[in-house]
C-alpha positions as CSV (number, residue, x, y, z in Angstrom):
1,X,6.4,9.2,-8.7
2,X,5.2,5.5,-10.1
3,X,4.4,2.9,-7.2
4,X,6.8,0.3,-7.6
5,X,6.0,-3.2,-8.7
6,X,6.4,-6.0,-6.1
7,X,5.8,-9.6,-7.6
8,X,4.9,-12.4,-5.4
9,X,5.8,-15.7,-5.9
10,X,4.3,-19.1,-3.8
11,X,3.4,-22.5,-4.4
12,X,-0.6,-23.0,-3.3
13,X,-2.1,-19.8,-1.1
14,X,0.9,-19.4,1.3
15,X,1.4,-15.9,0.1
16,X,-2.1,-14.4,-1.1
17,X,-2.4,-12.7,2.4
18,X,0.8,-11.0,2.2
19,X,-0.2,-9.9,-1.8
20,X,-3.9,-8.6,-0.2
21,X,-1.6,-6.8,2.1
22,X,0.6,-5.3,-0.2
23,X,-2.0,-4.6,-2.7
24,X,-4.2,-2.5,0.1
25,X,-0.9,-0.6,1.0
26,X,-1.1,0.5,-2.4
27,X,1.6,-0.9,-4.0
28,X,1.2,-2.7,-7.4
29,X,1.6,-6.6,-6.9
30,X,1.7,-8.9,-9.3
31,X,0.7,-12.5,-8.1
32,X,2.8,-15.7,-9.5
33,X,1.4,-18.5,-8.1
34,X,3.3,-22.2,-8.9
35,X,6.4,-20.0,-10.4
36,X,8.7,-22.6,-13.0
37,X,10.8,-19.9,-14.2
38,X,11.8,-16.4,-13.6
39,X,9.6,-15.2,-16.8
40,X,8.0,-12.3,-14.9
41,X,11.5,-10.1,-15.2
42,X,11.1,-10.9,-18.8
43,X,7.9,-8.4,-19.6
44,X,7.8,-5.1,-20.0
45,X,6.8,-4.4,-16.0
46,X,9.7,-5.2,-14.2
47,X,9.3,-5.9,-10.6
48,X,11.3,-3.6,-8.2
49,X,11.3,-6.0,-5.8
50,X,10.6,-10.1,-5.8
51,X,8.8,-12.0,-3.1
52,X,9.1,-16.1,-2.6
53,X,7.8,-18.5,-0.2
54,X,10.7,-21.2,0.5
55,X,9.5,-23.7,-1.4
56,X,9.1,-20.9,-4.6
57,X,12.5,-20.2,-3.5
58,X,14.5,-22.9,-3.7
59,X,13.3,-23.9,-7.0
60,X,13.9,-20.7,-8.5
61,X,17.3,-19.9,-6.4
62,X,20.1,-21.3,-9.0
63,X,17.7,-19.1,-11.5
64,X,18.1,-15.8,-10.0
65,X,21.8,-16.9,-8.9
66,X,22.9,-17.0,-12.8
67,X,20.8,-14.4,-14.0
68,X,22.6,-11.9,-11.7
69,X,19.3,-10.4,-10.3
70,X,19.6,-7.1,-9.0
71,X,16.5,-6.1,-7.4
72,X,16.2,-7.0,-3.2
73,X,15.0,-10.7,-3.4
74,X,13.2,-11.6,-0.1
75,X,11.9,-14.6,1.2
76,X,8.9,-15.5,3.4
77,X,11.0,-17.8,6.3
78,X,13.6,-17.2,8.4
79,X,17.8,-18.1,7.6
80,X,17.7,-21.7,9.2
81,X,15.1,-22.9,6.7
82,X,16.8,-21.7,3.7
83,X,19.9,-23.7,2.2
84,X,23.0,-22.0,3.0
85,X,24.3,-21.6,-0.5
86,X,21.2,-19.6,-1.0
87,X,21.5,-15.9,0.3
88,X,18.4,-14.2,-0.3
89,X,18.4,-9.9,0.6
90,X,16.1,-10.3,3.5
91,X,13.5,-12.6,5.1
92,X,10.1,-11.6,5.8
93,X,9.8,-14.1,9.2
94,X,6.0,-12.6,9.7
95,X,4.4,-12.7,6.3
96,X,1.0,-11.4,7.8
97,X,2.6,-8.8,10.4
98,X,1.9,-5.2,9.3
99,X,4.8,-3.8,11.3
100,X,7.4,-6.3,9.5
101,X,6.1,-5.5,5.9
102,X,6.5,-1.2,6.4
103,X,9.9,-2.1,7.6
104,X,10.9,-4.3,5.2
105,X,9.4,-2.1,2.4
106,X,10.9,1.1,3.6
107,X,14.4,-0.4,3.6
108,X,14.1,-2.0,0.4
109,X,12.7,0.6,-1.5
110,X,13.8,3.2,-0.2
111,X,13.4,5.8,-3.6
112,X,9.4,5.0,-3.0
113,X,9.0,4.7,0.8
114,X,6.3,5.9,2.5
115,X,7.4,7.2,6.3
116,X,3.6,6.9,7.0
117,X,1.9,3.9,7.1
118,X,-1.5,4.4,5.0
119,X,-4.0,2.8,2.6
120,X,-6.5,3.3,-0.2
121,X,-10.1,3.4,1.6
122,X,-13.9,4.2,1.1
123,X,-14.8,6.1,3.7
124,X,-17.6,8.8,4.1
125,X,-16.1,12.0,5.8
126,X,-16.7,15.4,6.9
127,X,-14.5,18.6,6.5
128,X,-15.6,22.5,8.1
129,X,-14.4,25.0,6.1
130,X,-15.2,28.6,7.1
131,X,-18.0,27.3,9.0
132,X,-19.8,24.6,7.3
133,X,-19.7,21.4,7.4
134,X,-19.8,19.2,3.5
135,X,-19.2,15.8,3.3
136,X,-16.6,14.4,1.0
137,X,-14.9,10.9,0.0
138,X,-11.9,9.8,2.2
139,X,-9.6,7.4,-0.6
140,X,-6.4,7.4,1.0
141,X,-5.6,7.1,4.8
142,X,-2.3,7.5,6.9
143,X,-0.9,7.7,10.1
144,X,0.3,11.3,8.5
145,X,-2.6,12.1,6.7
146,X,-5.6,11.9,3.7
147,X,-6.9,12.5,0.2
148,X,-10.3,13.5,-0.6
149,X,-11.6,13.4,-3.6
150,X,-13.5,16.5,-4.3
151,X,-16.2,17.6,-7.6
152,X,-15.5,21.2,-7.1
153,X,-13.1,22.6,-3.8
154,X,-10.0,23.6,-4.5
155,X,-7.8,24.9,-1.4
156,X,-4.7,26.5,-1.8
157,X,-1.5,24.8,-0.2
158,X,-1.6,25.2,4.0
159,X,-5.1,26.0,3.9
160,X,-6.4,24.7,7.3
161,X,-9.6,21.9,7.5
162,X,-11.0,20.2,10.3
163,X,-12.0,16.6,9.5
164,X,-14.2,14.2,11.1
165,X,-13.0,10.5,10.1
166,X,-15.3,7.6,11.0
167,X,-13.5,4.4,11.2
168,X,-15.9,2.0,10.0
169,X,-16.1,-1.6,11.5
170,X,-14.5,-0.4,14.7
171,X,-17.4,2.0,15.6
172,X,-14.9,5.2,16.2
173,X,-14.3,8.2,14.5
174,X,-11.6,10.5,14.7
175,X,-11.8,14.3,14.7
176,X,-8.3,16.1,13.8
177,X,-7.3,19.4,12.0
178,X,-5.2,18.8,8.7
179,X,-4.0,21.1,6.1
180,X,-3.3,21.2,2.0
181,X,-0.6,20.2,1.1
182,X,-1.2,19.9,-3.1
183,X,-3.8,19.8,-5.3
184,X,-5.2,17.3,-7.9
185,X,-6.7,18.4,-10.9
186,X,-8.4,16.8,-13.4
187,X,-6.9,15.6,-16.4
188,X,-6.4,12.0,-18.4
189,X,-3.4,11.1,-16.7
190,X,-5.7,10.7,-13.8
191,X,-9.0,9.5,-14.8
192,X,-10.2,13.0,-14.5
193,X,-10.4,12.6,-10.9
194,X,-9.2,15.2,-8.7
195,X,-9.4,16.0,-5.1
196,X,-6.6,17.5,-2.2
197,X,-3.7,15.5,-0.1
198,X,-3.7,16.5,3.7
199,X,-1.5,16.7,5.9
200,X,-2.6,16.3,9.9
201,X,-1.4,19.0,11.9
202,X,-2.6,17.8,15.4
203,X,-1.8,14.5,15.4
204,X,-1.6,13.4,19.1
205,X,0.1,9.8,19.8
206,X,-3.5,8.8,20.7
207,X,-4.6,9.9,17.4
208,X,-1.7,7.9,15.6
209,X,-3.2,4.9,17.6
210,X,-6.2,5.2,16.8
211,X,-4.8,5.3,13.3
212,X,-2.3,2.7,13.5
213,X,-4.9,0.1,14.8
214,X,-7.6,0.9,12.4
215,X,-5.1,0.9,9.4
216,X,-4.1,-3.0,11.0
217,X,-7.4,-3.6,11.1
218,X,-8.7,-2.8,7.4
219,X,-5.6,-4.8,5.9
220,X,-5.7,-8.2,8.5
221,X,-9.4,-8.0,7.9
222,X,-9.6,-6.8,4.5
223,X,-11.9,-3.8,5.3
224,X,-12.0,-1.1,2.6
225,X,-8.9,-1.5,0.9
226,X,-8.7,-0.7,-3.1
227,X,-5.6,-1.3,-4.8
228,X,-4.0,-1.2,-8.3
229,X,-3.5,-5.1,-9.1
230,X,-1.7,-6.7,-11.9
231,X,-2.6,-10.3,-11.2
232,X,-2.5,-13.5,-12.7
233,X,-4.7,-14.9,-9.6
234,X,-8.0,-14.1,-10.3
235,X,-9.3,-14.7,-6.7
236,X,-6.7,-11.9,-5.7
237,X,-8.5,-9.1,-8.1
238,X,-10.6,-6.5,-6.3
239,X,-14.2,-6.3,-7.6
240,X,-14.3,-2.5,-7.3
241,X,-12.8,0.2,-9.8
242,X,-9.3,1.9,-8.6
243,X,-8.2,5.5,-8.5
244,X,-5.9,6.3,-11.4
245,X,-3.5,8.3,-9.1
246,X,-0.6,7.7,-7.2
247,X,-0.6,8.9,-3.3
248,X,2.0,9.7,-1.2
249,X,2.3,11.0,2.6
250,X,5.8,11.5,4.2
């Protein structure tokens, strides 16, 4: 399934945390700083879902009002600071809270949420398999599970790993049994990478912690997150190269 397309739009850098956030989460974000019209429903990559500070908002408002706009339109406030006449979908009162943004994102688009809370990473890991221990690439984590990208395993679905996750910058590391779930193999669609999606199977509400809190971490602190951008804010684009794949734990 394609990641949907949230654009941001803000006046100065009231938003760019919120579009690191969202662009760490993995979704794809497209950044409109200083917004004069509503030109970015006019391309050929329609945003699923609009983001405004007030100010953003309340220029564009009597824009989106005639133009009929149907995607959720949210704005970074609260109701008393936004002109009646102006009825947005939702407010995001906590722009940098990572518990407000899963909500909001899961009710809003709710043909691509995520029940798990993850990110893209780089991260070093370790999986046994039949006895030995390799070391392999962690490039998406969850609260529900990983990817590794992988040169040459390939696993058959419910095939059982143990995993050893360090969670760099907090100086932990997790240890928890997983199990396949699919496959990717390498092909153009994907950059020719390839690798397996797995699901935990022992997650204990310590574990999800654990998770939970270094997930929080890596995106308030803007610890190995990778995203797909489409960004007219150069500041916002990542200086590494991103996976050509879509991921996806529930």
């Amino acid at each position: 399934m394609k990641k949907p397309l949230i654009a941001v739009c803000y006046r100065g850098q009231k938003l760019v945390k919120l579009a690191n956030i969202l662009q760490q989460m993995g979704y794809r974000t497209e950044c409109r700083p200083d917004p004069v019209d509503l030109s970015m429903l006019a391309g050929k990559r329609i945003p699923d879902l609009l983001i405004f500070d007030q100010e953003s908002y309340a220029a564009l408002a009597d824009q989106l009002s005639q133009r009929g706009v149907q995607m959720p339109v949210i704005v970074a406030g609260t109701p008393d600071t936004i002109p009646a006449k102006y009825n947005p979908h939702d407010y995001l009162s906590q722009p940098d809270d990572v518990d407000s943004i899963h909500d909001l994102l899961t009710r809003h688009l709710a043909s691509f949420s995520r029940q798990h809370l993850r990110i893209a990473v780089r991260l070093p890991g370790i999986y046994s398999l039949d006895g030995q221990d390799e070391l392999c690439d962690i490039h998406s984590l969850g609260t529900g599970g990983v990817f590794l990208q992988t040169q040459s395993l390939r696993l058959g679905r419910d095939h059982q790993l143990q995993l050893v996750i360090p969670l760099l910058g907090m100086k932990r590391e997790l240890e928890i049994t997983g199990q396949v779930i699919y496959q990717v193999l390498p092909s153009a669609e994907n950059n020719y990478n390839q690798g397996i999606g797995i699901q935990f199977t022992d997650a204990c509400p310590a574990d999800i912690k654990m998770l939970r809190d270094y997930i929080y971490f890596a995106l308030l602190n803007g610890h190995h997150g990778i995203a797909e951008v489409h960004s007219f804010d150069e500041q916002l684009k990542p200086k590494m190269p991103t996976m050509g794949m879509a991921l996806r734990f529930s």
